[in-house]
Structures are given as C-alpha cells and as structure tokens.
N, C-alpha and C positions, 0 to 999 in steps of 0.2 A: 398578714399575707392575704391578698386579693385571692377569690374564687373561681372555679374556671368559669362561670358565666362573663368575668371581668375581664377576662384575658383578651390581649387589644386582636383587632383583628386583621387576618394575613396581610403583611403589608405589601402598598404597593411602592412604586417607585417616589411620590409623592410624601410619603410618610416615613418610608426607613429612617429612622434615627440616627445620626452619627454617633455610632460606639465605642469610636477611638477617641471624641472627645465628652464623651458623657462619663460624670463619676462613678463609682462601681451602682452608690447605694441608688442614683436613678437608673441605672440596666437592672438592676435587681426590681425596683417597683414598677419599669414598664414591660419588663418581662414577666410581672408576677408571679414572682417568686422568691427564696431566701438561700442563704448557704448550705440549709438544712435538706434543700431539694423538693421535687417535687414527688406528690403523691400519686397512688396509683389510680384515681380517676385523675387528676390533672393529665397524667400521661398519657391517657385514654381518650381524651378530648382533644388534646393536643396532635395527637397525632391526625386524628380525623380530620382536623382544621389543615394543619399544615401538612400531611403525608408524611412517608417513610424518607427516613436520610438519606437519598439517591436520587441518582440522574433518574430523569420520566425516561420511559420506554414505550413506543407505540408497539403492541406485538398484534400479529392479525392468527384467526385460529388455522389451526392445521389445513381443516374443513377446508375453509374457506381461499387458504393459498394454492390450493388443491384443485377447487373448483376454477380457479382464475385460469389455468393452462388449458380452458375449453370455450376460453372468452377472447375471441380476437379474428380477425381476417383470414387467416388461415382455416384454426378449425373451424369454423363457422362454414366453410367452403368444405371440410370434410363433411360433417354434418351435415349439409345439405345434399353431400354425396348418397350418405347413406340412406335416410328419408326416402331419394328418387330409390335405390334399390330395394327399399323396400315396398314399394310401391309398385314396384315391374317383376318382385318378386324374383331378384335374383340373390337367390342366397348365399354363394360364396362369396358373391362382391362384399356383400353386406355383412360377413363376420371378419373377412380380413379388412375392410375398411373399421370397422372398429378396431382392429387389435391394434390399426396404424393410430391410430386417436386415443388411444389408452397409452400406446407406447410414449407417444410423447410427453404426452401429460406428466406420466410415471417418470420420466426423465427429468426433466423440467423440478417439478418436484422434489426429486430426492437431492438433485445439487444443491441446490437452497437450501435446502432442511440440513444436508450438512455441515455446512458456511453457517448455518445459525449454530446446531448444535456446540460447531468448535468455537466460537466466539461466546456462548453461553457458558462451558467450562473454564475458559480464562478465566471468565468476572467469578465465576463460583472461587474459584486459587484467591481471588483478590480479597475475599469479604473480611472485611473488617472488626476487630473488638475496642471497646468504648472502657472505662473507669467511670463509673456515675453514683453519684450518691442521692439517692432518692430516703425518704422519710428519713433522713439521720443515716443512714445504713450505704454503706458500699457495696459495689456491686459490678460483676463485668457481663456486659449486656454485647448484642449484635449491634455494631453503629448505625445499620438503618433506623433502629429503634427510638434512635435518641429524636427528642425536639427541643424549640428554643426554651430557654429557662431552665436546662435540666445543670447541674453540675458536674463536673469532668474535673481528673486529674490528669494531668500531662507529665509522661517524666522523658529520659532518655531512652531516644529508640522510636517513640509509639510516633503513629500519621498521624496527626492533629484530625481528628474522624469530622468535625466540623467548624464554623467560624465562631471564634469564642472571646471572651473579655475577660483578660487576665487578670485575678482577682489577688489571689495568697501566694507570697512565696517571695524568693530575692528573683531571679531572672531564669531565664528562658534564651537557649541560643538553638536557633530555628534555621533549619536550612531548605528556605524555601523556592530550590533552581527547576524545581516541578512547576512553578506557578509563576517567575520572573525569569528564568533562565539563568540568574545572578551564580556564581561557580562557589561563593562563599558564604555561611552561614550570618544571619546578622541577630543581633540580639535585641531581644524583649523583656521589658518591666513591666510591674502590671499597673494595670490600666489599657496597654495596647493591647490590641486584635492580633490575635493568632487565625490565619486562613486555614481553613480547611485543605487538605492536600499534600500540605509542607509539613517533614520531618521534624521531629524535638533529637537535638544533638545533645544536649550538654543543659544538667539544672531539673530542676520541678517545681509547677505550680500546680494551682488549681483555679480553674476558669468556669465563665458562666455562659453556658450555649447561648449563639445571638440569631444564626439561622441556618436555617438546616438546607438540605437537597439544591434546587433551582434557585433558592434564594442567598445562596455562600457565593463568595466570592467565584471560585472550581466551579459551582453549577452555569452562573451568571455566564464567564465564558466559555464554556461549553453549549451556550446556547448561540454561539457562534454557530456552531458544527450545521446546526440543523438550516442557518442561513447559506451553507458551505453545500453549492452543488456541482459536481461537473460531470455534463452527457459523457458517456463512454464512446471510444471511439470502435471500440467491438459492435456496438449496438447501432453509431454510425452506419457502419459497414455491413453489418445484417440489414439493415432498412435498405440502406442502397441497392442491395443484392436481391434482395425479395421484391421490391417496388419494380425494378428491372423484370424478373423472372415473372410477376405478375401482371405486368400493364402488356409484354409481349404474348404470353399464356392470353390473357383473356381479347386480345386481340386479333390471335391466329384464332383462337376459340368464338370467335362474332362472324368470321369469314367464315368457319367451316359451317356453323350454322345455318346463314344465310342460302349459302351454297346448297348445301344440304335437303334444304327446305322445299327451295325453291326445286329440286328434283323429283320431291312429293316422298320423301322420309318421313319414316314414324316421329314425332315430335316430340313423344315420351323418352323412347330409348334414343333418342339420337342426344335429345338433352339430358340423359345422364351419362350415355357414354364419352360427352364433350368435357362435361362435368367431372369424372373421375379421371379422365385426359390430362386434364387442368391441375386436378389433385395432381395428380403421380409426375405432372410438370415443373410443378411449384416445389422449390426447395420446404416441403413438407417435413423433414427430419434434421434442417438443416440447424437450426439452435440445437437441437437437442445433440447430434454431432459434435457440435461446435463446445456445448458445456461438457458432454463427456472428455473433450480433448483437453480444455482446460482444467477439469476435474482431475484424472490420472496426472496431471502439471503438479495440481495444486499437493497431488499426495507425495507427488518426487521430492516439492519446497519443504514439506512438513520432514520430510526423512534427513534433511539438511536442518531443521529445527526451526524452520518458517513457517507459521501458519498464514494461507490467507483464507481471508473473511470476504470478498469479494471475490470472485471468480472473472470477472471480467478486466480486473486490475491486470490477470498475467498477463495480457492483450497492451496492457498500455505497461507494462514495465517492459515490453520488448520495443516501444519505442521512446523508452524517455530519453532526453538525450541533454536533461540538468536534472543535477539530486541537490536539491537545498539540505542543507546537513545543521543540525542544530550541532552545540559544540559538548558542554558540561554533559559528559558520560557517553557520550556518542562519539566523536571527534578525540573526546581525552578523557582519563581515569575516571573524573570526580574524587581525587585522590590526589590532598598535598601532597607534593617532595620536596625536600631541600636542594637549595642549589650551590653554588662554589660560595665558600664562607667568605665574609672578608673581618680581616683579622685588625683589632684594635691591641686591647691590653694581654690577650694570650698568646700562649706560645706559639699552639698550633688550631688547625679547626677542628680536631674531635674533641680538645679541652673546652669548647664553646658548645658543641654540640649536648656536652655531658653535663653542661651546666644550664643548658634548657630543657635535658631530659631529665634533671633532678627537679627543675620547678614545674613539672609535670605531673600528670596523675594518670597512668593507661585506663584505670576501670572507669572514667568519666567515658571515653572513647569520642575526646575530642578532636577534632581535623587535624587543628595545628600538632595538639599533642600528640598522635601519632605520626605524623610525618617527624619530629624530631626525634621521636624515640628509634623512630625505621631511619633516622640518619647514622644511629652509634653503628659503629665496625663489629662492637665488643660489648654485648649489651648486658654481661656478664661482670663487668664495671659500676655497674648500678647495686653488685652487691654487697661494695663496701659501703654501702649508705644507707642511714636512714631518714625518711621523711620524718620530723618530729611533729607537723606543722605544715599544712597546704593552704593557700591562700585564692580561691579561682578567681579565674580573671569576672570582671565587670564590666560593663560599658562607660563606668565612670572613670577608675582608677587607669582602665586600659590594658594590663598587667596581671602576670599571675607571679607568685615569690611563696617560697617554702622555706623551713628553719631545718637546715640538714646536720645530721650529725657524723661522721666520717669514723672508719673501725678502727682508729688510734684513737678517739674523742673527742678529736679537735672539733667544734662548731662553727658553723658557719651559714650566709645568707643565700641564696641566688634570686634572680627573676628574669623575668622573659614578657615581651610585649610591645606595645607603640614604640621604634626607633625613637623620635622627638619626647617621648615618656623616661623613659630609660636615663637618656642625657644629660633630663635634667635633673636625675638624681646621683650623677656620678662628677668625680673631677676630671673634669677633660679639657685637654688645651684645644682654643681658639681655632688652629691648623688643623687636627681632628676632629672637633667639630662642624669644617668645612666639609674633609675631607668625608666624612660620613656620610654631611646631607649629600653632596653629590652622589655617593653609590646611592642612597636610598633614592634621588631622582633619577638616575640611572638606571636603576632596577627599577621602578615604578613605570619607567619608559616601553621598557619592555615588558608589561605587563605581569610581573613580582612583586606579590609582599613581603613587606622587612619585618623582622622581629631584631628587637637590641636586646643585648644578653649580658646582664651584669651581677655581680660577685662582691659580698662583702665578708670580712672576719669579724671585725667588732661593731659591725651594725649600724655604721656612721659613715665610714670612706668607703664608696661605693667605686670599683673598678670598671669599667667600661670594657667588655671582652671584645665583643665583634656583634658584627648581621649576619642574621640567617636568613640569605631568598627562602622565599614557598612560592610554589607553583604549579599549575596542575598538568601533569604530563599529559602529552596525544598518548592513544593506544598503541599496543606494540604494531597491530596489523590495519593501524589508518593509514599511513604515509603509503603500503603498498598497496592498501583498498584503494585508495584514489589512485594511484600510478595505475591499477587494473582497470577502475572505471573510466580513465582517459585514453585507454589503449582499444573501449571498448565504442568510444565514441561520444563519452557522457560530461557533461564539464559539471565538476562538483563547487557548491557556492554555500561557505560558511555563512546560518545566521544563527548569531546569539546575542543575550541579553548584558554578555560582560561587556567593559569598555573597551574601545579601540584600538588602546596599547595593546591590551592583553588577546584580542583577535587578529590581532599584524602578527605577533608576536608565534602564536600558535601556528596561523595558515603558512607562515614561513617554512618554520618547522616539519609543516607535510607537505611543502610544494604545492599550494592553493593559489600560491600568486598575494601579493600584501596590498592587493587594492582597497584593502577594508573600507567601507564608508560609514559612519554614523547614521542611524537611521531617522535622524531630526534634520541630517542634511537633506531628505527628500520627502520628510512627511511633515515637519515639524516638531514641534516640542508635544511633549505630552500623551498619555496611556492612547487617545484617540486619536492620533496623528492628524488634527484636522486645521493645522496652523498653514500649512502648504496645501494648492494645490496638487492633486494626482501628478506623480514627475512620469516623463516618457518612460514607456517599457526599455526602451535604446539602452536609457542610461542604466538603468537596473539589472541589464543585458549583459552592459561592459564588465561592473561590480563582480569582481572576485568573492564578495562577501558584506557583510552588513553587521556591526556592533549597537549594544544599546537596546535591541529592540522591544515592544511589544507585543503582545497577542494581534492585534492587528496588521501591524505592520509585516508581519509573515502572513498572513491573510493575504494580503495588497498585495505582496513581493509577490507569491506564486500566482495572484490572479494577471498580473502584469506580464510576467512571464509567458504565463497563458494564451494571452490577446496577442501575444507577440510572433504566436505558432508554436511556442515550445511544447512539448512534450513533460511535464512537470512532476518529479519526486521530490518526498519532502520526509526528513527521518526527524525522528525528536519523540520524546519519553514523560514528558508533561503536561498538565491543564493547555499550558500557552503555548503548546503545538496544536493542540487539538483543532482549533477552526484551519490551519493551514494543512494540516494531515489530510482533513476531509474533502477540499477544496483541491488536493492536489489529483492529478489526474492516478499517482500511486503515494498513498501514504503508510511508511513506512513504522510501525511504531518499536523502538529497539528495547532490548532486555530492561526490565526490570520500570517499562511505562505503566503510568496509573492507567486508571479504569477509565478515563476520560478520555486518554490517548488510544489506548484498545479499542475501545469503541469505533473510535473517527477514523483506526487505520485499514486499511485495505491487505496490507502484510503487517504478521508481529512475529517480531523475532523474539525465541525463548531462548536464546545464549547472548553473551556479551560477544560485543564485537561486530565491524560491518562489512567482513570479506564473503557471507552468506550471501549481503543482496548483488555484488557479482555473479556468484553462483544462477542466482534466482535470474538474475537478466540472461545469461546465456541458456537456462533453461526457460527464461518467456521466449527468443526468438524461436528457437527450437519448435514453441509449440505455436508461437504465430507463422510460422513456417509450413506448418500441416494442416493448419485453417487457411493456409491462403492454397494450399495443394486441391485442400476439400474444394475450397468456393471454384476454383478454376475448371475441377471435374463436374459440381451442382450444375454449372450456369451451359458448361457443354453439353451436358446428358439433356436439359432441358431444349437447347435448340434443337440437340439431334433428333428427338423424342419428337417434338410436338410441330417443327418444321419439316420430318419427312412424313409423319403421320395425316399432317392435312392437305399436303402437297398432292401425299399419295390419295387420299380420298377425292381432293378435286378434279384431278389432273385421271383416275384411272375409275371414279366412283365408284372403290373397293376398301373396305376395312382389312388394315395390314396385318393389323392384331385385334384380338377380341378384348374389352373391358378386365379380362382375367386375368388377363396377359399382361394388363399396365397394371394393375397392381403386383401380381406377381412381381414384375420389374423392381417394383419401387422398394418391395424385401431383398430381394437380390441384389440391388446397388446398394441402397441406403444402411441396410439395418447393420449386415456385418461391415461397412466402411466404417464402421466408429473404431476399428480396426486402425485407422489411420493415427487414432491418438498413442500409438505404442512406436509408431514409424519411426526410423531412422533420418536424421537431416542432419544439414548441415548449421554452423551458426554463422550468419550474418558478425561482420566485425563491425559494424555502424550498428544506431538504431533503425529500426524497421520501422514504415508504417502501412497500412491498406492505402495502395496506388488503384483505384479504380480504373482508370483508365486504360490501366496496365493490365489489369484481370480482365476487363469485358474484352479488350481485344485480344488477349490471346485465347479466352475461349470463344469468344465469337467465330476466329480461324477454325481454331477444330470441332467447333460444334457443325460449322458449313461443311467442311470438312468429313465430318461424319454421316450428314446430307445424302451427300454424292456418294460417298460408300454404302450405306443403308440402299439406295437407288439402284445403283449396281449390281448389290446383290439381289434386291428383287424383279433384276430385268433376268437375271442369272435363272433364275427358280421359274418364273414366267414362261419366258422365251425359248431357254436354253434346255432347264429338266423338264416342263412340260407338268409344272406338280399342280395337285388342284388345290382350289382356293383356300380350303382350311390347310395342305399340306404349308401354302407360300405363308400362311402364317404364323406356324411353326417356326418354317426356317427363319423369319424375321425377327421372330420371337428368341430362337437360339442367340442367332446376332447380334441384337439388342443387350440379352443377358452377357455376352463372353466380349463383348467391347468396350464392356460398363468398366472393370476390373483394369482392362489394358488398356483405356486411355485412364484411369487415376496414374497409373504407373508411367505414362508420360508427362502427366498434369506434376508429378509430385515433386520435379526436381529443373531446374533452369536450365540442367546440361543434358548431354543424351542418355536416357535413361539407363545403358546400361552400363553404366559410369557409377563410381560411390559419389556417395554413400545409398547402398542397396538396400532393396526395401528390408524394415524387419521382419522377421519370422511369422509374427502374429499377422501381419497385415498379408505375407504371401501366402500363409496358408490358407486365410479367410475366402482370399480369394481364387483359391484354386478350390477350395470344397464347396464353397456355393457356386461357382460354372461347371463341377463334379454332381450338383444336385441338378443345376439348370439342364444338362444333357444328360443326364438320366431321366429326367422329367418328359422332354422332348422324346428320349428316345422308346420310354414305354407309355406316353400319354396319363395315365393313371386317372381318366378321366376329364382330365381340365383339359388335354390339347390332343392335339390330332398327333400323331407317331408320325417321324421320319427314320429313314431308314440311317445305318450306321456309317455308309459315305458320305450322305450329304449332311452327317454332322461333321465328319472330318473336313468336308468341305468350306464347311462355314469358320471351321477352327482354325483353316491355313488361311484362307482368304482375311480374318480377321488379323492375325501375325503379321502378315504383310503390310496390311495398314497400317498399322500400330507405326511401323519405320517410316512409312509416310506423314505420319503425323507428327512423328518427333523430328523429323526436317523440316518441316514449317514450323512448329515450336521454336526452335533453335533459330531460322529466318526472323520471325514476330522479333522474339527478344533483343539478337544483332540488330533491328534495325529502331526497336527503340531504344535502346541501350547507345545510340549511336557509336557502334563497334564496327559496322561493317568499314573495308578500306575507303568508300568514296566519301563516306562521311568523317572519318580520321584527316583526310586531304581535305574535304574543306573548311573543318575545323582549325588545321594548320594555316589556311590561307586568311582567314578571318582574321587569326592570330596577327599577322604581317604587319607590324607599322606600316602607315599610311605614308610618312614623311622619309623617306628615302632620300634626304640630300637636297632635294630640286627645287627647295622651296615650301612654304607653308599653306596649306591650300587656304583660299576663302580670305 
C-alpha cells in the first residue's frame, strides 16, 4: 500500500482517470489504497487535500452581512444627513435620523438571515451516513467525511454518498432519475461507477470511493448552478423606482439650493435641511417595506408547507406565466403499476398477475416487484405458497424464476422478465408469437414496459401466460394542477429525461398537449447538446414539452424561454434540475429533492404533490399586488413632499415645514405602512408584472395632484386663518401626515376605494392611530411643533376627506384611459377592427 505522501494529487480535468474503464486492482493503486481501507492519518491527509464530501458553500459572517445594509446610495445620503446634524447641532434630527438607519439596516438583515436559516435546516434533514471500512474494521461514519480510496458498502435503500467503482458482489440496481431523470432503475456489475446522488434499489456491493464533493459526478453539475444567474425582476423594479425618486429629489434639491443661496441663506442649515428633504423624499424604507411584505408571503407559503429561500422569487412567481415541470415524481408517482394484462396461455389476468407475484420477493422492495405484488386483488392468495427457491433477476439472464411449492404439494416453476426472454423459453405458436411482439410494440409505443410471465410443472414445458404493462402513473392532483395553472394564466411544459413515447404518453394523460420533442432534435446528440446550433426561442415556445433530456439542455430550455420574455418556473427534485432551478426566474424544488436541488431552488416544497405552487402563485399576486399599492403611494408621497416643499420656498421664500417635521413624516407614512403587507387584495387571473409606465403615471397624477391641494390649503392658513408662520407649519404638517394614510388607501386598489376588497384590519388601524398620534402631536406641540387649535385640525381632517374623492376620480380616469376602456377608445378599436376590403375591390 502506497503512503499518503504518495497519494496522487487533487486531480484536474486533465488527469481524472476513466474509472468505468480502469480494472479494480489499478483504481485500488492509483487511489492508494486496498480492500482493507484506509487508515486514520490516510484519512486525515486526505481529507485536507481533497475537503469534506460536499457541495463548497461561500458563507459571508453575520458581521459583515450586517454591516453591508449601511453601504450604498441611499444610506450613504442618510449618513451624510446625520454628520450635517450633528454639526448644526440639531439633536432630535440627529437621533431619529439614526433610528431610520438602524431600522433599515435591522430589516434588511433579519429577512436574509431567515431565508438562510430555513435553507440551513433542510440541508441539516438531509445529512447523510456512509458504510466504510477503514483499517479492516467497519464503520458508519457522517458522508462528508468520507474521501477518495475509502471503502463503502452499498446495499438497498442507502444514496450512493459518493462516486465509487464497484468492486465485490453480483449487482447492484440503482435508480438513478435524481441525476438522468431516467423513471426506471438500471443495473450495475462491478466494475461500473455508481454516481453519487443515485439510489441502491435492489442487491449489495462493495465499492471503492473515486471522488468525493465538486469532483463526483452531483458536485460537477452542480457547478452548473453557480454559472445559473438571473436579475430579479423585484430588484428591477426597485432600481427603477429609486433612480426615478432620486434623479427627480436631487434635482428639485439643486434648484432649491441655488435659489436659496442666491437669496443670501445660511449655507450650513440650508444644506442639511435640503439633505434630510431628500432623505424623507427618497423611498428610504422602501426595500425594507417591500421585504417585510414578501416576508409575511413567504411565512403564509411555509403554513401551505412551502419554504422559500429567496424572498424575491414571490415577486416573480406572481408573474410566471410557464412552469417547466420535470416529470419522474413530479408530474407522476415514481411508482410502477400495472396495466390491462393481455392474456396468452391463462385463464384470466389475476392467474398471470399471481404468477409474477410468486416470482417475486417483497423484502428486496424492488419497483417491478411491487407493482405486481400491488396488482393481486387478493394478496392473501400468496398464502397457499411457498417460495422454495428465488432466483433475482440479472442483467444477463434478464429474468427472475422461483421453485414454488403449493399447500396440496404440488411443485412447480414461474418467472417473470424480458417479453423476448420469456418466449424463447416457452412453446408458443408462430401467431402468438406475432401476436405478442405487436402488444409489446404497442405498449412500448406508448411508453410501457412488458414483463412476460411463464409457468412450468415439470421444469421443461414452459407455458407462456401473458404481459404485464408497468407504467408510471401522473399524480392524483397533476391533471387538476395544470387545469389550475392554465386557468391562472400559466402554460405548463413537461421536460424529462425518459423517452418520447413515454412523455407523449404521460402529457396526454394530464392534458399538456403531446407535442413532445426530443431534445437532440434542437440541441443535438450528446450530454452537451453542442452538435446543433442554439434552435430559436419561437420553436421551444411552441413545444408542449421536451423528452430525452440533459442537465443542460433544461439549462438552455428556460434560458431561451427567458430571452423570449417569458417569465420562467422550473420544478424538478434532482442533481440534473439543479442548474435549470437556479437559472429559472422561480425554481421550484418538489418533495423529497436532494441537497443539490434545495440549494438552487427558490421554493421547496416539503409535501408531495404540485397543487401548493398554485396556491403559492395566487398568494405571490396578492403580495405583488400591495408592492405595487406601496410603490404607487412612495413615488406620490415623494412628488407631493418635495414639489410642494420647493415650490413653496421659492415661489413664497418660506419654509413650510421645519426639518422635524420631514422626518417626523417619514415615521408616520413609512414605518407603520409595512402594515400593507397584511392588506387585503384582490388576485389578478393572468400573470402580473411591474408596468412602469403604469406606476409612474398614475402617481405622477396624484402626486400633482397633491401639489395643488397641499397649496390650497396653505393659501387657506395664509390668507384665510391669518396663522403665523410656525402656526401654517403645523397645519401643513398636519396635512402632510393625515393624507399620507388616505392616499395609500386610494393607491391600494384599481377601483374606487371604497369598493372590496377593504382594507384589512391591521393596515386600518395603523393608520388611524398614527394620524391619532399626528393630531395629538399638533394639537399639544409637546415641544417639537407649534399647537394648533382643535378646528383647524378638524379643518384639515375634512378638507383632506374631500380630496381623497378627488383623487380616486382621477385614479379611476389614469387607469380607463390606459386600460384603453374609456367609450371613444372601445369605438376606435372597433373601427380599426373593420376589413378594409368591403366588396369594391382590392386596394393597391
């Protein structure tokens, strides 16, 4: 045995050894090592060379994710708010300007940290144990533990913990549809590689580790994942809205300055009070908002038994509007049944069924064998028998056959296995021999395997009974999940790794449409699809679904999709989803995916079955629905704020409100509107997306809107009450506060507000006790503001009521008339309609 000093070194792509064609005794000398295993410094060095059996994790510390929520354009602009105040020595600016900078932070923060947490306890559920025999001695160890050269035993049941070179034993039936998508187990002799990832069904060997973690087959594509990116389009949409809210903020903010200046203004305080203007202008809370909303989303998905690990996923699962759906356990059981027998030399089909569940063996708990054992009516029939004598099948022979003994004594043989196996050990005429191979093509057409089932008495004339289809059912609640998610606007696109018959076959079965395509017909042949050019998105478009595939080629498929506009989901429970989960705008990973798919997905579901991501979409519009309520109230409160505030300064050169007063605001709108993430909506029947265009104009109206009424009322206070200057601050102050509340509650809904669906509970009372705090503030000063008396807050309180009706008439204008609803655009949409060619002749 070589020494670990000899031990070759990590390899690279250049060097890996092919160890499906290497004999055992050279994997044993270039992995030095023996049957007898490795020792405990071998272990110890090895490990350090090659690391722990597992995917690499980049983790950043706590600290440090912590400190990031105080690094960026925003706070930076808090920050410098604060600094000025501490410098002019205004000190209440300068503690609640902090608590707004901590608050955020604090938000920010703890969603993340939960999204890791919940994604950390899956992988804890998942950890794996190993069989290893080191110095002679057996042993069950943690499978990160293990490295290459170590010895492993595999029996039925365990996940193959790494990729290994099947050394001792007759075979191994491995069911590897985690890592090829393939629906049926395939068998292994040693000498072949067993991958890491894939099931052991049926048998036991023992094998020699070839490579452990990033270096297994699972790690290798997994390292897809990390090539697998796609922007969010929440994150879009925050950029959009912030860029907006800031180029217009620091623009009105350059003119009041100027202005200012050139009046002969302190330069100190005039430049902090622009500065915290700007602050309290700037959607300053508005992610934080925005993740709490999707936060309370994400704990609703979890109570449906949805985890997500993304928080910005619910943002794009409320507009997906295609779900790539893998098929094996997703789409269907992973679970043979039998199908309508067809009958040769017995009577009936449970006499055929009885004579493949006698050449069966349940405690193996092999696929075929239980699907025929779960075909008997009468499984209490099997107790006039006994096995004397079980024979497993092989990949040679093809066949399993057992020596039964029956409770008179009579003797006798069965077996079960290859149709064309079977046949030719039976007497069968020429006509049923035809007759056969057609059902077996027949059934093979339609994606079924045959099993031929024969019978002898004295061990020589073999009878030919019948076929038994196997097949793997859809789930009870696919056919009505996709009928759901095509009602909801979503077109669902089967891709899997079985063959074409058997994905025609299946998507029929749920109403998917049987356009199936080969996935060699648009990438070419082979794992890296690179025999074809990239085929158009169009055509991939059309495709109902896709057989055959790859890990790549689900890659391609949803990035094509992608390029195309779509909005992309992607569900599947294996290594060879994992780069397309990652890549997909929502990747879904369904019950019972490895750690690889967990990882890369955005949603994991912890029950069987996919009527949850329904669920989950009508609960993303819902909450994309009160983000876009939010964005529509931010982007008004900001024109209203900081276009009456400089208007008024230039136009009257008088400060409307004191620096107190905008921050005060910015607690009073922003901190309890997180309130909004509990609201009441309605659900969108299509997918949604962020319509820009659509948001800035309608808060554009009533942010102007709000303009002219802020103006009003301080021509009102001016002109009319005669108040003096700190009193008109007050009242504008009031104003400010009690119209924040009542235009969300216009922003929140497309119709007139006071229409259902009504606000909920939480978000009415938030906003009745903080304009309960704002006019008790006003009305006893308590330091920070000048006291108005008790009419001219009711004044402010009716006059504000009233607008409110005005603004939800132009609301309701904006939408009709982009919406193209109103009547004169119904008419000329009709008239466009009109054939041109009316009879008179062809024009041109």
């Amino acid at each position: 045995m070589m020494t670990p000093s000899e031990i070759v070194p990590s390899p690279t792509a250049e060097d890996v050894p092919d160890w499906s064609t290497a004999s055992l005794d050279e994997t044993l000398e270039k992995l030095a090592t023996s049957m007898e295993g490795l020792d405990p410094e071998d272990v110890r060095q090895r490990l350090e060379k090659y690391g722990p059996n597992a995917l690499k994790e980049v983790k950043v510390s706590s600290i440090k994710q912590f400190l990031s929520f105080f690094w960026g354009p925003i706070p930076w602009m808090i920050e410098v708010a604060a600094v000025l105040s501490a410098l002019v020595k205004h000190w209440p600016d300068l503690v609640i300007i902090l608590l707004l900078l901590l608050f955020n932070a604090a938000v920010g923060f703890w969603q993340e940290h939960q999204a890791a947490n919940a994604l950390a306890a899956l992988k804890k559920q998942l950890a794996l144990k190993a069989r290893v025999k080191r110095n002679g001695q057996w042993d069950e160890i943690n499978a990160a533990d293990l490295v290459p050269g170590d010895i492993i035993r595999l029996r039925l049941g365990d996940i193959i913990p790494a990729d290994a070179k099947l050394a001792e034993g007759d075979y191994l039936s491995i069911d590897q549809s985690a890592l090829t998508g393939e629906s049926l187990p395939v068998n292994k002799k040693p000498g072949e590689v067993a991958y890491s990832g894939s099931v052991a069904k049926q048998g036991e060997m023992v094998a020699v580790v070839t490579a452990t973690g990033g270096e297994t087959f699972f790690g290798k594509t997994a390292e897809l994942v990390s090539e697998a990116k796609s922007v969010s389009h929440f994150q879009k949409a925050v950029l959009h809205i912030g860029d907006y809210l800031i180029y217009l903020s620091l623009g009105l903010a350059v003119a009041l300055l100027l202005v200012q200046l050139f009046r002969g203004a302190s330069l100190l305080t005039l430049v902090q009070f622009t500065l915290i203007l700007v602050v309290a202008a700037i959607p300053v809370a508005m992610p934080a908002v925005l993740s709490v909303t999707m936060a309370i989303g994400s704990r609703a998905l979890a109570r449906m038994k949805a985890i997500v690990t993304r928080l910005e996923s619910i943002e794009e699962m409320a507009g997906m509007d295609i779900l790539c759906s893998d098929k094996t356990g997703t789409l269907t059981q992973n679970k043979l049944r039998l199908g309508d027998v067809v009958l040769f030399d017995a009577g009936q089909a449970q006499d055929v069924i009885l004579a493949a569940a006698l050449a069966s063996k349940a405690e193996d708990r092999d696929a075929i064998d239980l699907a025929v054992l779960g075909g008997l009516e009468d499984r209490q029939r099997l107790d006039d028998y006994r096995q004397k004598r079980f024979v497993p099948f092989d990949p040679v022979g093809k066949r399993t056959e057992s020596w039964i003994e029956g409770s008179q004594g009579n003797a006798f043989r069965v077996t079960k296995g290859a149709p064309q196996v079977v046949m030719g050990m039976c007497q069968i005429t020429a006509e049923d021999k035809m007759r056969a191979q057609k059902a077996v093509d027949d059934l093979a057409a339609k994606g079924y395997r045959t099993l031929g089932v024969a019978r002898t008495e004295d061990g020589e004339t073999w009878a030919f009974m019948g076929i038994l289809p196997l097949f793997d059912p859809p789930r009870e609640d696919s056919a009505e999940t996709i009928k759901n998610a095509k009602a909801h606007g979503i077109r669902v696109k089967m891709v899997t790794g079985d063959n074409t018959a058997i994905a025609m076959e299946t998507a029929g079965q749920l109403g998917l449409g049987t356009d199936i395509q080969s996935a060699e017909a648009f990438f070419g042949s082979g794992a890296g699809g690179s025999a074809l050019p990239p085929p158009p998105a169009l055509d991939i478009d059309k495709a109902d679904g896709f057989a055959q595939v790859f890990p790549e080629h689900k890659y391609k498929i949803v990035k094509a999709l992608q390029s195309d506009g779509h909005i992309v989901g992607m569900t599947g429970d294996g290594v060879n989803d994992a780069p397309a989960l990652k890549q997909a705008d929502t990747g879904i990973a369904v019950s019972g995916a490895t750690d690889a798919a967990r990882a890369a997905a955005d949603l994991v579901l912890t029950e069987p079955g996919l009527s949850v991501i329904v669920k989950a979409v009508e609960e993303a519009r819902k909450i994309f629905e009160r983000m876009n309520s939010y964005a529509i109230y931010r982007i008004t409160e900001t024109i209203r704020i900081m276009f009456f505030v400089v208007l008024a300064m230039v136009v009257f050169d008088f400060y409307p409100i004191t620096a107190i007063m905008i921050i005060l605001l910015a607690f009073f709108n922003d901190v309890p509107i997180m309130a909004i993430a509990y609201d009441n909506t309605w659900v969108d029947p299509k997918p949604v997306r962020w319509d820009m265009h659509r948001v800035f104009t309608v808060s554009t109206v009533l942010g102007l809107i709000g303009v002219v009424e802020t103006f009003g009322l301080l021509l009102i206070a001016r002109d009319w009450l005669h108040l003096s200057g700190s009193q008109i601050q007050t009242f504008i102050f009031l104003k400010l506060a009690v119209a924040g509340h009542l235009t969300l509650f216009v922003a929140r809904t497309r119709r007139p507000f006071l229409t259902r669906p009504f606000p909920a509970g939480t978000l009415l009372w938030s906003a009745i006790i903080t304009k309960l705090l704002a006019t008790l503030l006003v009305a006893f000063g308590l330091g920070l503001v000048t006291p108005i008396s008790w009419a001219n807050i009711g004044l402010v309180w009716a006059y504000c009521l009233v607008w409110m009706f005005i603004e939800d008439w132009a609301k309701l204008g904006v939408y009709r008339h982009m919406d193209l609803s109103k009547p004169r655009h119904r008419a000329f949409l009709r008239r466009i309609k009109t054939p041109v060619n009316t009879g008179q002749g062809t024009v041109g």
